[in-house]
Biopython code that builds the backbone (N, CA, C, O; Angstrom):
import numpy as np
from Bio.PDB.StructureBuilder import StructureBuilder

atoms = [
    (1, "UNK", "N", (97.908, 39.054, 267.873)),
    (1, "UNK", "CA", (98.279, 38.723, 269.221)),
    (1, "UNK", "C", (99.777, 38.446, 269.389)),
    (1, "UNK", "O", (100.308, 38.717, 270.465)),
    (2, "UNK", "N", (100.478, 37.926, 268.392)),
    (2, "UNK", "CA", (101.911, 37.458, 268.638)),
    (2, "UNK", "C", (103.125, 39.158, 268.693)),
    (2, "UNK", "O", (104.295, 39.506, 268.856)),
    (3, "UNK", "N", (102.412, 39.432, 268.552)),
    (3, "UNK", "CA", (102.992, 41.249, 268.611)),
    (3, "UNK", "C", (102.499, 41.960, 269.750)),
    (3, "UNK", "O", (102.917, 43.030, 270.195)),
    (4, "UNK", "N", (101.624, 41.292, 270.145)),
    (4, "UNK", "CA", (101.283, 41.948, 271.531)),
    (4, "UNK", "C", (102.283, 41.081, 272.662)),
    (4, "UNK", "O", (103.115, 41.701, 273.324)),
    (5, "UNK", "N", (102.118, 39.658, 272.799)),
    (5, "UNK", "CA", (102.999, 38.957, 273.268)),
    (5, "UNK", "C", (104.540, 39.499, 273.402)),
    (5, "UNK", "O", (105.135, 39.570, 274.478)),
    (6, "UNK", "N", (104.933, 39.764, 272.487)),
    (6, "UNK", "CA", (106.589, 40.063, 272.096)),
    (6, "UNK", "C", (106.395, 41.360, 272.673)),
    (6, "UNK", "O", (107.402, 41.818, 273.213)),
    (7, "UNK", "N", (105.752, 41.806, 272.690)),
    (7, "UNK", "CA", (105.559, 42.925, 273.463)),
    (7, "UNK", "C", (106.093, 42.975, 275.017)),
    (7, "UNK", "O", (107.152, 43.374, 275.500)),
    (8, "UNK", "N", (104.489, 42.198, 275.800)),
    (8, "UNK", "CA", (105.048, 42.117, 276.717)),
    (8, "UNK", "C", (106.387, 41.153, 277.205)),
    (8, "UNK", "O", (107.091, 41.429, 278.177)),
    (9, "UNK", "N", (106.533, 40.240, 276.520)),
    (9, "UNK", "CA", (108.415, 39.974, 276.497)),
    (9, "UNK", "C", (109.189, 40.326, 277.106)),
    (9, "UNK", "O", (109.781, 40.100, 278.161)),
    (10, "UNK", "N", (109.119, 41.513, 275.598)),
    (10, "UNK", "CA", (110.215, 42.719, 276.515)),
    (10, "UNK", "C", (110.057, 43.313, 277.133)),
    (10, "UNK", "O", (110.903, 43.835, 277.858)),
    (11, "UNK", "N", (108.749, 43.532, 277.131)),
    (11, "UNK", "CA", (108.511, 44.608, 278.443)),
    (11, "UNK", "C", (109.304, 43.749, 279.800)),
    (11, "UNK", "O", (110.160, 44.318, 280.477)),
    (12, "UNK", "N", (108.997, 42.732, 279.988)),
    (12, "UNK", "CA", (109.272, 41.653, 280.891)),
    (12, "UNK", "C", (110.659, 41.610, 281.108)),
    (12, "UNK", "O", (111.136, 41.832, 282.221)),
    (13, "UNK", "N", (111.300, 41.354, 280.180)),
    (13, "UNK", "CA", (113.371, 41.304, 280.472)),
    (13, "UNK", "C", (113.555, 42.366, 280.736)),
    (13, "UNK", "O", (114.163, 42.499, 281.799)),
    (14, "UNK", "N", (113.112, 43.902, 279.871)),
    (14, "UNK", "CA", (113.425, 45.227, 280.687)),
    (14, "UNK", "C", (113.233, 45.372, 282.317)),
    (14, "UNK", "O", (113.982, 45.680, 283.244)),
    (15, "UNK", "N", (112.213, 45.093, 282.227)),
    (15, "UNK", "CA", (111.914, 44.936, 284.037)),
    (15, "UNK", "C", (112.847, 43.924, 284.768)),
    (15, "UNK", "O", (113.704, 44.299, 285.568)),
    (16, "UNK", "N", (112.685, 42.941, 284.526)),
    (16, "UNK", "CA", (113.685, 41.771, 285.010)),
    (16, "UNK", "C", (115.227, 42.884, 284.810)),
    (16, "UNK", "O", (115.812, 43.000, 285.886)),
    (17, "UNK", "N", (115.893, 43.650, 283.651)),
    (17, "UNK", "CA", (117.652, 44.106, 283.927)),
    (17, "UNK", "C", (117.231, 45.489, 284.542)),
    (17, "UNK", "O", (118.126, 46.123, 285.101)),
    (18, "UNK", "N", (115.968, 46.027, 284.502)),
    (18, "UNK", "CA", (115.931, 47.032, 286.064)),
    (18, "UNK", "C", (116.138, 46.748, 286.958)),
    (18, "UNK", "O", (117.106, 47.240, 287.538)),
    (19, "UNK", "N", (115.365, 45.826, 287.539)),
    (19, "UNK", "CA", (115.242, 44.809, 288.897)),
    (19, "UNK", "C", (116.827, 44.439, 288.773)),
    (19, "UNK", "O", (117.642, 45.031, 289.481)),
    (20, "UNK", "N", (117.065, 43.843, 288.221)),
    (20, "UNK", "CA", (119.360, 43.452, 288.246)),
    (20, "UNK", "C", (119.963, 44.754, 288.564)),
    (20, "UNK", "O", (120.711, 44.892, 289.532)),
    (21, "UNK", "N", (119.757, 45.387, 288.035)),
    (21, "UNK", "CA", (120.616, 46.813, 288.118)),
    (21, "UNK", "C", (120.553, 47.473, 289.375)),
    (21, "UNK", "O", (121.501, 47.779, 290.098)),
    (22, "UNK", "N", (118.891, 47.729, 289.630)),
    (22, "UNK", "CA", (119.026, 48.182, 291.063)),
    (22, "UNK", "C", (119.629, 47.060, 292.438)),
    (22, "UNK", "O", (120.340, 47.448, 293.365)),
    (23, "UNK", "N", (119.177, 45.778, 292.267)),
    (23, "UNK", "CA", (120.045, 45.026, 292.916)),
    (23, "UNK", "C", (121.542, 45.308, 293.495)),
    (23, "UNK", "O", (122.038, 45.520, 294.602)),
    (24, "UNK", "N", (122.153, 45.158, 291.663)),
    (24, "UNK", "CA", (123.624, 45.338, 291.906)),
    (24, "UNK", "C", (123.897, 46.501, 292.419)),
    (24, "UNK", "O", (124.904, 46.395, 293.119)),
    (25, "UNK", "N", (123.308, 48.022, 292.402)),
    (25, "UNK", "CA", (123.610, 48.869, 292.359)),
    (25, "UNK", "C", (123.246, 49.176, 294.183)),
    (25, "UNK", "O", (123.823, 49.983, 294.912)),
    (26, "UNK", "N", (122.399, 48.470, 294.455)),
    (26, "UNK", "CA", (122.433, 48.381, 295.852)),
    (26, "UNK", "C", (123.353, 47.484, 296.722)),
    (26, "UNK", "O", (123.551, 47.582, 297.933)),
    (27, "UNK", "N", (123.702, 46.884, 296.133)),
    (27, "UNK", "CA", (125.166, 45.867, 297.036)),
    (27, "UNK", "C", (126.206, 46.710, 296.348)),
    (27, "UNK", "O", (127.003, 46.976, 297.248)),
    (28, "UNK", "N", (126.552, 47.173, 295.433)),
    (28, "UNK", "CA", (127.673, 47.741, 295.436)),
    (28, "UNK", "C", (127.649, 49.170, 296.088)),
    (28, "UNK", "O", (128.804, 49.559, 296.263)),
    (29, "UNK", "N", (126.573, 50.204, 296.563)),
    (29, "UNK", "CA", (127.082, 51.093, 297.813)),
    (29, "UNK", "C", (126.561, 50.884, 299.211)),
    (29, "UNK", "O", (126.901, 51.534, 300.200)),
    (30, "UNK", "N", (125.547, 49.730, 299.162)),
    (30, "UNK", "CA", (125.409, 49.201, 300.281)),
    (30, "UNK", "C", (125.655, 48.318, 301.120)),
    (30, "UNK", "O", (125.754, 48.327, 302.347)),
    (31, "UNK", "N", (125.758, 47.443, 300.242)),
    (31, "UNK", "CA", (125.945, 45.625, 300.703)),
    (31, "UNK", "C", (127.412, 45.798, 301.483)),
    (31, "UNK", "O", (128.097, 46.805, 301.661)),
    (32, "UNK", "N", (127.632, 44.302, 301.905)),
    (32, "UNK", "CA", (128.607, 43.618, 301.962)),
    (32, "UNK", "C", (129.934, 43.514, 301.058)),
    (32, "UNK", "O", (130.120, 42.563, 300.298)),
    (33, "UNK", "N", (130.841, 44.581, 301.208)),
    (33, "UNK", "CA", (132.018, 44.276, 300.245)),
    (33, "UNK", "C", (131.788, 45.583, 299.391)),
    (33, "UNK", "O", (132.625, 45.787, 298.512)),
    (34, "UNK", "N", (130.977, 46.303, 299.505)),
    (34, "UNK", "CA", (130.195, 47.196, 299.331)),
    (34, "UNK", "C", (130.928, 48.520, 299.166)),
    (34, "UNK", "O", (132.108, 48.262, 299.405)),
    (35, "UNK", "N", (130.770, 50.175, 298.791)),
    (35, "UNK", "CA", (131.689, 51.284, 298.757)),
    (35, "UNK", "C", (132.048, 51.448, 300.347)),
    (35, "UNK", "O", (133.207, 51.718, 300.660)),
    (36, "UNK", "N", (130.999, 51.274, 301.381)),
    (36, "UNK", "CA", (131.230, 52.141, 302.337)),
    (36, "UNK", "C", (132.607, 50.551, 303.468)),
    (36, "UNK", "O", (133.561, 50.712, 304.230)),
    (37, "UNK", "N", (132.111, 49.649, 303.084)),
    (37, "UNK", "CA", (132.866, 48.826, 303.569)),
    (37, "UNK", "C", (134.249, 48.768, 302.808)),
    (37, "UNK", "O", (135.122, 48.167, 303.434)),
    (38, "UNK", "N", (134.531, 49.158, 301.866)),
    (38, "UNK", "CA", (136.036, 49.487, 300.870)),
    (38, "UNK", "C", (136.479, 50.355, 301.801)),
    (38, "UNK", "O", (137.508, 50.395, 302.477)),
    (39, "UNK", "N", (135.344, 51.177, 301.705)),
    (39, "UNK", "CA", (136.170, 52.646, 302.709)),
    (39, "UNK", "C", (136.802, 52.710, 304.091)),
    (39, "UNK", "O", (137.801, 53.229, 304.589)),
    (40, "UNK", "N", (135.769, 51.945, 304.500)),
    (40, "UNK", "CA", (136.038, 51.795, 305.811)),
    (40, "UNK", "C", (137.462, 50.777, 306.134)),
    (40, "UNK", "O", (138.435, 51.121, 306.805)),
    (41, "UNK", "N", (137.312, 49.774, 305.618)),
    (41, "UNK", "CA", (138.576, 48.649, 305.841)),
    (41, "UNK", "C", (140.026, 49.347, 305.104)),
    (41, "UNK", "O", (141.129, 48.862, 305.356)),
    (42, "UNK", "N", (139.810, 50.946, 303.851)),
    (42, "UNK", "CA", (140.851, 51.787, 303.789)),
    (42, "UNK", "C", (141.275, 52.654, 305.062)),
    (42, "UNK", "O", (142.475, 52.826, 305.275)),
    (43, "UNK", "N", (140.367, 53.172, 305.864)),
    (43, "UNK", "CA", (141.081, 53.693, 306.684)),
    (43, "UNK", "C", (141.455, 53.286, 308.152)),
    (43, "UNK", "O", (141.929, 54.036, 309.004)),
    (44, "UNK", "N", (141.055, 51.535, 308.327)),
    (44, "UNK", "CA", (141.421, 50.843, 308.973)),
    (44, "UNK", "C", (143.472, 50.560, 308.428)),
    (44, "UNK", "O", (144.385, 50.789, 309.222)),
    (45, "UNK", "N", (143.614, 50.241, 307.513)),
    (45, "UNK", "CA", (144.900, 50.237, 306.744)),
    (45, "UNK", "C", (145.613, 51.214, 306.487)),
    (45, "UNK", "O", (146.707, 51.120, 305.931)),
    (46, "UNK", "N", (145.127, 52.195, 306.828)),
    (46, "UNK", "CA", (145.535, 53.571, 306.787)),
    (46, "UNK", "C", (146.160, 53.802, 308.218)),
    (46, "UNK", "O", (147.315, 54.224, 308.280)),
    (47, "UNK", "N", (145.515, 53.568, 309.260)),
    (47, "UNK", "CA", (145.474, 53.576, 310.917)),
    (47, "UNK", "C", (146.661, 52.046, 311.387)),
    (47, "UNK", "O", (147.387, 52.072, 312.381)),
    (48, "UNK", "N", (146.607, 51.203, 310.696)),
    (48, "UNK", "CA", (147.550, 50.095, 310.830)),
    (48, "UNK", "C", (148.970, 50.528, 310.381)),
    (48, "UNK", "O", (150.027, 50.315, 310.975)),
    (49, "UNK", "N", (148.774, 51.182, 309.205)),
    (49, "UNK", "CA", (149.914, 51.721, 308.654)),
    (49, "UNK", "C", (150.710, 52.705, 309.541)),
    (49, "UNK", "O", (151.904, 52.643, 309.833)),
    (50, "UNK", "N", (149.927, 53.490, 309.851)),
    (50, "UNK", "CA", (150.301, 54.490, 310.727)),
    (50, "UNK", "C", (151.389, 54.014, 312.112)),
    (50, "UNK", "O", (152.559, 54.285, 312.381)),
    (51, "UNK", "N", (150.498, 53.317, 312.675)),
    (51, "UNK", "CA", (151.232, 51.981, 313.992)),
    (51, "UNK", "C", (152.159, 51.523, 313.692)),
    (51, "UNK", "O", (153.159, 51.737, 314.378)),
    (52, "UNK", "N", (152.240, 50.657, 312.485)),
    (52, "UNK", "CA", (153.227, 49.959, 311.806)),
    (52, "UNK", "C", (154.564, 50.669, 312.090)),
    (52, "UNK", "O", (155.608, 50.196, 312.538)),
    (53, "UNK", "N", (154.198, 52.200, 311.633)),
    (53, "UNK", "CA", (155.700, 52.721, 311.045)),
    (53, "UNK", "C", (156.133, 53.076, 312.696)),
    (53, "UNK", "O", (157.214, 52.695, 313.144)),
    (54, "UNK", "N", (155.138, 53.857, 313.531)),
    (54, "UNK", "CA", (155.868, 53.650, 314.800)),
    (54, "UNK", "C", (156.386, 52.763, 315.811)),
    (54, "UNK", "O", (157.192, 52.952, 316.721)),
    (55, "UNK", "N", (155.714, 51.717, 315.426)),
    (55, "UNK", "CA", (156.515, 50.661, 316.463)),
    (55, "UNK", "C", (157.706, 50.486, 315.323)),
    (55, "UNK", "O", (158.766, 50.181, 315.869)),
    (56, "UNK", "N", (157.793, 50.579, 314.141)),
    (56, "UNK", "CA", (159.433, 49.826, 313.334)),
    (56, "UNK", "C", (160.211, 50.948, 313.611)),
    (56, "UNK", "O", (161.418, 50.751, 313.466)),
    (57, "UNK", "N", (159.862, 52.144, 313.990)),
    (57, "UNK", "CA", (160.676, 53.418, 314.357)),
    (57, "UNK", "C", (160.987, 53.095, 315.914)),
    (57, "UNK", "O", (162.207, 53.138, 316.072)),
    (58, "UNK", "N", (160.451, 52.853, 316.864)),
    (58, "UNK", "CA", (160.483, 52.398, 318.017)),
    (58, "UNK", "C", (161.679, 50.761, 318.681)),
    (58, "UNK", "O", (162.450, 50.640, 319.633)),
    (59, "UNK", "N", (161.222, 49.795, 317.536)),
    (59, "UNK", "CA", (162.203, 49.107, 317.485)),
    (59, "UNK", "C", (163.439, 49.138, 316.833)),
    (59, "UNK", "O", (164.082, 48.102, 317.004)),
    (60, "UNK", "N", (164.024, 50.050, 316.090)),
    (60, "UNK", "CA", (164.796, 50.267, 315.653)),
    (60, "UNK", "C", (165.688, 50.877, 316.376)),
    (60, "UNK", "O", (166.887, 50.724, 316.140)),
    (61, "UNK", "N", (165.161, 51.802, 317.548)),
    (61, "UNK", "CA", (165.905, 52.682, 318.203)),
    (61, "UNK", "C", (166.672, 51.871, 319.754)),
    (61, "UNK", "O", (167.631, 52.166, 320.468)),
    (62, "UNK", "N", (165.603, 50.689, 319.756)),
    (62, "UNK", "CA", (165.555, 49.046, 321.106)),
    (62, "UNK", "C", (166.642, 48.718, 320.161)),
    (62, "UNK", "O", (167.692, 48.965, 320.752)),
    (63, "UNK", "N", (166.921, 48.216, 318.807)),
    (63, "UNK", "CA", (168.283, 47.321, 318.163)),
    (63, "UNK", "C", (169.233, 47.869, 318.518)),
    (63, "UNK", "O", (170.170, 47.250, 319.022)),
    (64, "UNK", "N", (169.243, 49.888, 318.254)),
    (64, "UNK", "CA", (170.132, 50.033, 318.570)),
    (64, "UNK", "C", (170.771, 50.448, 319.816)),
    (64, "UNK", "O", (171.962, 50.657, 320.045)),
    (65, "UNK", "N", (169.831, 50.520, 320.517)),
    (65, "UNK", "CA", (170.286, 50.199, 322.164)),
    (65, "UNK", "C", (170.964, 49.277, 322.645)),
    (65, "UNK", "O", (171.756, 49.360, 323.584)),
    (66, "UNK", "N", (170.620, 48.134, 321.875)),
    (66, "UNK", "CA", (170.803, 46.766, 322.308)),
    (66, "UNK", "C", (172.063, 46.758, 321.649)),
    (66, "UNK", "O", (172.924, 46.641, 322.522)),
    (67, "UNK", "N", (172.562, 46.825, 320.549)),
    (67, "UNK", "CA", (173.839, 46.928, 319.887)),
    (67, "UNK", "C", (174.721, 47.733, 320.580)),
    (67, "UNK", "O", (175.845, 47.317, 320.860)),
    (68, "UNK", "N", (174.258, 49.086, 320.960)),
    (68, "UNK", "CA", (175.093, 49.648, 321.638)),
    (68, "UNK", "C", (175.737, 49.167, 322.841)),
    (68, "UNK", "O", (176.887, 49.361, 323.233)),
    (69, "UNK", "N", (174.741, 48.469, 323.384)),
    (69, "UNK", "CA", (175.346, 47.551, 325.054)),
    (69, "UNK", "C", (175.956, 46.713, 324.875)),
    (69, "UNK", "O", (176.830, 46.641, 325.739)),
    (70, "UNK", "N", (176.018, 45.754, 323.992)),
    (70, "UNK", "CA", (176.406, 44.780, 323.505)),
    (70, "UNK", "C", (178.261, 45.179, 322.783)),
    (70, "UNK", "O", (179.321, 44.575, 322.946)),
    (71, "UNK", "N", (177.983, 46.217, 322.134)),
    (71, "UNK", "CA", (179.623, 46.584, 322.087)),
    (71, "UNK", "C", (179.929, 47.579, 323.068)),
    (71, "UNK", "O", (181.134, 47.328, 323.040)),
    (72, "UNK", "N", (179.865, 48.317, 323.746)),
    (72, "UNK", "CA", (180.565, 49.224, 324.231)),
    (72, "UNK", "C", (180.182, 49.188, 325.556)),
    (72, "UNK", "O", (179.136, 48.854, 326.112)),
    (73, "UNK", "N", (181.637, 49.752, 326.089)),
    (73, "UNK", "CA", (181.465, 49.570, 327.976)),
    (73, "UNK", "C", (180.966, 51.110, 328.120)),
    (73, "UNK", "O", (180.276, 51.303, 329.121)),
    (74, "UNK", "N", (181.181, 52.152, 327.355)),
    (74, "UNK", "CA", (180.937, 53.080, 327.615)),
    (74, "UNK", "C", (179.284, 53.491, 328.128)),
    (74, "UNK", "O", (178.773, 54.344, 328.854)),
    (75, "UNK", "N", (178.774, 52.246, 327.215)),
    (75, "UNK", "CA", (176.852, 52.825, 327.072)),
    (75, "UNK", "C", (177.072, 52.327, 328.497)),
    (75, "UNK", "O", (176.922, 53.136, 329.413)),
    (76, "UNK", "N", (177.469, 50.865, 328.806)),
    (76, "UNK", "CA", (177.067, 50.185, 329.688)),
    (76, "UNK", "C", (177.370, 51.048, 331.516)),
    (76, "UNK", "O", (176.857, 50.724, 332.588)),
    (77, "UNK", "N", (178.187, 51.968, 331.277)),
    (77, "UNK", "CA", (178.670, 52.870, 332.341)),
    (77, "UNK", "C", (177.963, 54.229, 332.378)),
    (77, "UNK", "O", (177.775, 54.821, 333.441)),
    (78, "UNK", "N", (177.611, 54.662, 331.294)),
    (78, "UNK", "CA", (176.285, 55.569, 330.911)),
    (78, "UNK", "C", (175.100, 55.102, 331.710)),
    (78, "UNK", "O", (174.314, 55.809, 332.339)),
    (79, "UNK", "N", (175.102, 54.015, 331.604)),
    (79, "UNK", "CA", (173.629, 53.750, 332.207)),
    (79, "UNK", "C", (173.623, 53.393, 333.229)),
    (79, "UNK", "O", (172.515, 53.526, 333.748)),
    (80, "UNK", "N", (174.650, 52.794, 334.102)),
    (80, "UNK", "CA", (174.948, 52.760, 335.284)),
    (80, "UNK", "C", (174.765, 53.987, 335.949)),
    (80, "UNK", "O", (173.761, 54.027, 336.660)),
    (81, "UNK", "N", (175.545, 55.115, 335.905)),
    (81, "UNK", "CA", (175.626, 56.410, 336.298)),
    (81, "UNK", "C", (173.573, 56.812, 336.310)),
    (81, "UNK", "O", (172.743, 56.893, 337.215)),
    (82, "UNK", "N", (173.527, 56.930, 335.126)),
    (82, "UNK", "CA", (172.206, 57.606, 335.507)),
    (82, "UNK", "C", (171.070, 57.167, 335.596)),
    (82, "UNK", "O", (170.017, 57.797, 335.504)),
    (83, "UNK", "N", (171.304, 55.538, 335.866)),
    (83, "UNK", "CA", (169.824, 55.080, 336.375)),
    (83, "UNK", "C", (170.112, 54.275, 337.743)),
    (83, "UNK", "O", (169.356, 53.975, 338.668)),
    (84, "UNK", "N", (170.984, 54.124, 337.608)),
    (84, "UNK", "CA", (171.609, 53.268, 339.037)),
    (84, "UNK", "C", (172.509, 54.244, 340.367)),
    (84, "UNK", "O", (172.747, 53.858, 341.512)),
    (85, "UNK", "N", (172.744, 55.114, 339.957)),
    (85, "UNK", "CA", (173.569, 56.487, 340.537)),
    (85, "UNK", "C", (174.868, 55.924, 341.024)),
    (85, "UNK", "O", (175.289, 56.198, 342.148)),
    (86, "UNK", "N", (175.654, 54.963, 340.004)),
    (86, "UNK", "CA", (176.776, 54.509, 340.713)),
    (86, "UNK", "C", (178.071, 55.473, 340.271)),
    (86, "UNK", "O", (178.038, 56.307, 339.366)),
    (87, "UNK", "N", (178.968, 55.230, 340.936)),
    (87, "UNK", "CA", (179.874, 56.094, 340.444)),
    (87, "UNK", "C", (181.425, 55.060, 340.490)),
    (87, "UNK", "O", (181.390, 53.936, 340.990)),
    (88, "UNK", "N", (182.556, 55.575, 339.970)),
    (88, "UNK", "CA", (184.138, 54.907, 340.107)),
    (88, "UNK", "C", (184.238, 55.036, 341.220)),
    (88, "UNK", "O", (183.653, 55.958, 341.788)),
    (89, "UNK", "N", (185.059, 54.096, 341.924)),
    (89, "UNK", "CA", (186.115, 54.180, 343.226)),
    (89, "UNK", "C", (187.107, 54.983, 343.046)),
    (89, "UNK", "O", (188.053, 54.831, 342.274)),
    (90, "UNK", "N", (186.813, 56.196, 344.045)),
    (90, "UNK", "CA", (188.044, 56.991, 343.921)),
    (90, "UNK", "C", (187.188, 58.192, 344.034)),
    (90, "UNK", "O", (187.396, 58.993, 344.946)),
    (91, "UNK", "N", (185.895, 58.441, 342.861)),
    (91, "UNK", "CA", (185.389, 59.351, 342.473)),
    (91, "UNK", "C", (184.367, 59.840, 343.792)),
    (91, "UNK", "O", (183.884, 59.012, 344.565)),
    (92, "UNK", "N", (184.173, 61.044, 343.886)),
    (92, "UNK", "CA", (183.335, 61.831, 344.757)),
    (92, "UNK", "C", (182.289, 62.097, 344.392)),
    (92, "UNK", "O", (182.203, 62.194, 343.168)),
    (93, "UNK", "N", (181.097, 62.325, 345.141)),
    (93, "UNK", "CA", (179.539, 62.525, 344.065)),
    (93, "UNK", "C", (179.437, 63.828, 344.622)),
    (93, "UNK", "O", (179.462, 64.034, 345.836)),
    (94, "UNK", "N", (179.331, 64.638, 343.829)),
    (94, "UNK", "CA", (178.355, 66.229, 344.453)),
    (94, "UNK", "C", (176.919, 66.146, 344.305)),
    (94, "UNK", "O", (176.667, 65.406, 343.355)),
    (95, "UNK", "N", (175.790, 66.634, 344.896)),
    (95, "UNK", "CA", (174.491, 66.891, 344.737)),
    (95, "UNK", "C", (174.512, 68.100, 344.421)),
    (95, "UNK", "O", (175.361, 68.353, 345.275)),
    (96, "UNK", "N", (174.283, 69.359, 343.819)),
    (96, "UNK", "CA", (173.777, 70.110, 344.035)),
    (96, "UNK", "C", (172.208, 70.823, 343.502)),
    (96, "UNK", "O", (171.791, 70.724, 342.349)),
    (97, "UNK", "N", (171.614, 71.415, 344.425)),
    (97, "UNK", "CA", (170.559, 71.174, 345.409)),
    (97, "UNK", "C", (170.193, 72.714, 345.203)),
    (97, "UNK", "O", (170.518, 73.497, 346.096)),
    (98, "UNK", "N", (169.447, 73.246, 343.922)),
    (98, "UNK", "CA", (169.139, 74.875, 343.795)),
    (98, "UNK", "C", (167.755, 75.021, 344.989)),
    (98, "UNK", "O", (166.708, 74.375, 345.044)),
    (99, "UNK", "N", (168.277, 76.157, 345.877)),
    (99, "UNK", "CA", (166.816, 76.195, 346.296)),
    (99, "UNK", "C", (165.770, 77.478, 345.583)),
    (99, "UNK", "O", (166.081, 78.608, 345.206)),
    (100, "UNK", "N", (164.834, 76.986, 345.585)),
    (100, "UNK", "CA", (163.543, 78.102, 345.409)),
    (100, "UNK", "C", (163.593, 79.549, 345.650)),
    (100, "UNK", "O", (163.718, 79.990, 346.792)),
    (101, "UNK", "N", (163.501, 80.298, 344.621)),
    (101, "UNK", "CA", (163.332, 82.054, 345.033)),
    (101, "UNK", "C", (162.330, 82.025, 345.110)),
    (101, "UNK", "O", (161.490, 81.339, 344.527)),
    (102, "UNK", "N", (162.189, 83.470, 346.541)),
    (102, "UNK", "CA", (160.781, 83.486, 346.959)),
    (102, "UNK", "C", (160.434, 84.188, 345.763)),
    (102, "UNK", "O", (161.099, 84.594, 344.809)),
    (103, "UNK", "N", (158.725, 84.244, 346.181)),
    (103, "UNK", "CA", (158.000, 84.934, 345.293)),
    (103, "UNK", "C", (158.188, 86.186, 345.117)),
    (103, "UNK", "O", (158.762, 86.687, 346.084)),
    (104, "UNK", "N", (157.849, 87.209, 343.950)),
    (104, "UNK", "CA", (158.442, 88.303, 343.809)),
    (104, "UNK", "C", (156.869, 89.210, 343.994)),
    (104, "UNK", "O", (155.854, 88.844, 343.402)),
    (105, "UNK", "N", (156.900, 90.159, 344.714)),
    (105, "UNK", "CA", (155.926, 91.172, 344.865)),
    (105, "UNK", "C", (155.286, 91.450, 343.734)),
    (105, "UNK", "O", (155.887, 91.728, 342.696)),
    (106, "UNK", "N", (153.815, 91.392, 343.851)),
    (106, "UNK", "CA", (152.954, 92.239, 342.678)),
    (106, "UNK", "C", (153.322, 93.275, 342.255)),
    (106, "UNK", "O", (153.858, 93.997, 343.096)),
    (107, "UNK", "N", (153.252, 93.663, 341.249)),
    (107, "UNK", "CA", (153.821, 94.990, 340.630)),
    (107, "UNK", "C", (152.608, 95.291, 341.218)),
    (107, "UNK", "O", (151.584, 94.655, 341.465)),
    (108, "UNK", "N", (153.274, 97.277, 341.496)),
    (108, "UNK", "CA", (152.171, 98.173, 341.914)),
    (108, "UNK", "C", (151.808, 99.092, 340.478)),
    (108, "UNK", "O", (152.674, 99.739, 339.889)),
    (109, "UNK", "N", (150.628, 99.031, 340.118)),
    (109, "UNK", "CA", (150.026, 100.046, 339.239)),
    (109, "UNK", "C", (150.300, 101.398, 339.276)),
    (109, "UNK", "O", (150.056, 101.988, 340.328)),
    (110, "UNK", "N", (150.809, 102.074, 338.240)),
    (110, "UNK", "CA", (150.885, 103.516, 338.545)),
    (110, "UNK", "C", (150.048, 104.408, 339.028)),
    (110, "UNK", "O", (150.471, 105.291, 339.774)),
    (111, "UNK", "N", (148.671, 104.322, 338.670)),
    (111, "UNK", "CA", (147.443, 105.174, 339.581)),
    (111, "UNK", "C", (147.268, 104.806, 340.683)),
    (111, "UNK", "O", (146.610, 105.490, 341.467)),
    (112, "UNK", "N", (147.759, 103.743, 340.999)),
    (112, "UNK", "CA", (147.318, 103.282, 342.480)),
    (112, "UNK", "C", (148.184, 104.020, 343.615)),
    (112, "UNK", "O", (147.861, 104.233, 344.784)),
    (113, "UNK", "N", (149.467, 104.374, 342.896)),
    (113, "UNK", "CA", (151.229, 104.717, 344.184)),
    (113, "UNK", "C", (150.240, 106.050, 344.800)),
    (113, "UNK", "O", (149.620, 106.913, 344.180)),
    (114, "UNK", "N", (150.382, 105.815, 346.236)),
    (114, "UNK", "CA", (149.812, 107.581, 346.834)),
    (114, "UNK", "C", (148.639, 108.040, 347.106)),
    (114, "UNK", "O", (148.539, 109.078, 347.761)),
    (115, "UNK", "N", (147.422, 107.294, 346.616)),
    (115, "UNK", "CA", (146.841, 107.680, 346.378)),
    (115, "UNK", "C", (145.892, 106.463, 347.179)),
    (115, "UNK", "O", (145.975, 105.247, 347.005)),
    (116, "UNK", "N", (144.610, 107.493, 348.466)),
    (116, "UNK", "CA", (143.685, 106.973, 349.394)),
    (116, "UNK", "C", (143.089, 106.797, 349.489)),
    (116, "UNK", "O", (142.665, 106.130, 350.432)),
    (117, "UNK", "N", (142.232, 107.434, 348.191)),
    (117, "UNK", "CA", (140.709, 107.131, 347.726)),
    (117, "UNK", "C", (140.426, 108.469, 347.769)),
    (117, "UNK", "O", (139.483, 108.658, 347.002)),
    (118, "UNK", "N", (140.852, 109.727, 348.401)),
    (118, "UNK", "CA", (140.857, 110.781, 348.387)),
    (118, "UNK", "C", (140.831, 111.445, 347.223)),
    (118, "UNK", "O", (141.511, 111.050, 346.276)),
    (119, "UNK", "N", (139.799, 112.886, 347.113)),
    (119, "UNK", "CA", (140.323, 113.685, 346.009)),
    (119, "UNK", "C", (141.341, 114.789, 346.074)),
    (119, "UNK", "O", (141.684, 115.373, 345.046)),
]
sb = StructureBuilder()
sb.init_structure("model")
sb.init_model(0)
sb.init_chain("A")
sb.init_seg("    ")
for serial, (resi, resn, name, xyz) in enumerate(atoms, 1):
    if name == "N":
        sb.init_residue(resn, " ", resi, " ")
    sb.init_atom(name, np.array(xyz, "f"), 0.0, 1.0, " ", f" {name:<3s}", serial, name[0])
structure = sb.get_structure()
């Protein structure tokens, strides 16, 4: 009997590190913290990253706007002119004002020139 016992034993801990294995093996591609949740929170960081670099590309281009106004009268008269439409005393403003060409006639088909429906 003590060989049958030891028997089932092991039979018993084998079952018991099956039962562990499939466990673990189910929280690690299913669970919580899990493959598909690695994955997912990668291409969340992937998509942040992405943002990241355009707004630091975006503010970079605001510093140097801001630097630019900050030294030079030139920007600051640049931007007067073309968002404010001011101009120097002295200076004259022209508009000019293209108008619209009319529309241009359908081309006529070559089988069509002359011809009445007639044979």
């Amino acid at each position: 009997m003590p060989a049958e016992r030891r028997t089932l034993g092991l039979w018993g801990v084998a079952a018991a590190l099956a039962a562990l294995a499939v466990y673990l093996q189910y929280r690690l591609w299913l669970g919580e913290g899990g493959h598909r949740s690695v994955a997912a929170l990668q291409a969340q960081v992937a998509r942040q990253t992405r943002e990241n670099a355009g707004l630091r590309q975006r503010n970079d281009a605001l510093a140097a706007e801001v630097e630019d106004l900050k030294s030079g009268e030139a920007a600051v008269e640049e931007r007067a002119r073309s968002e404010l439409g001011m101009i120097r005393p002295g200076e004259t403003f022209y508009r000019v004002v293209e108008t619209p060409r009319p529309a241009a006639p359908p081309p006529v088909a070559a089988d069509d020139e002359g011809t009445d429906g007639a044979p």
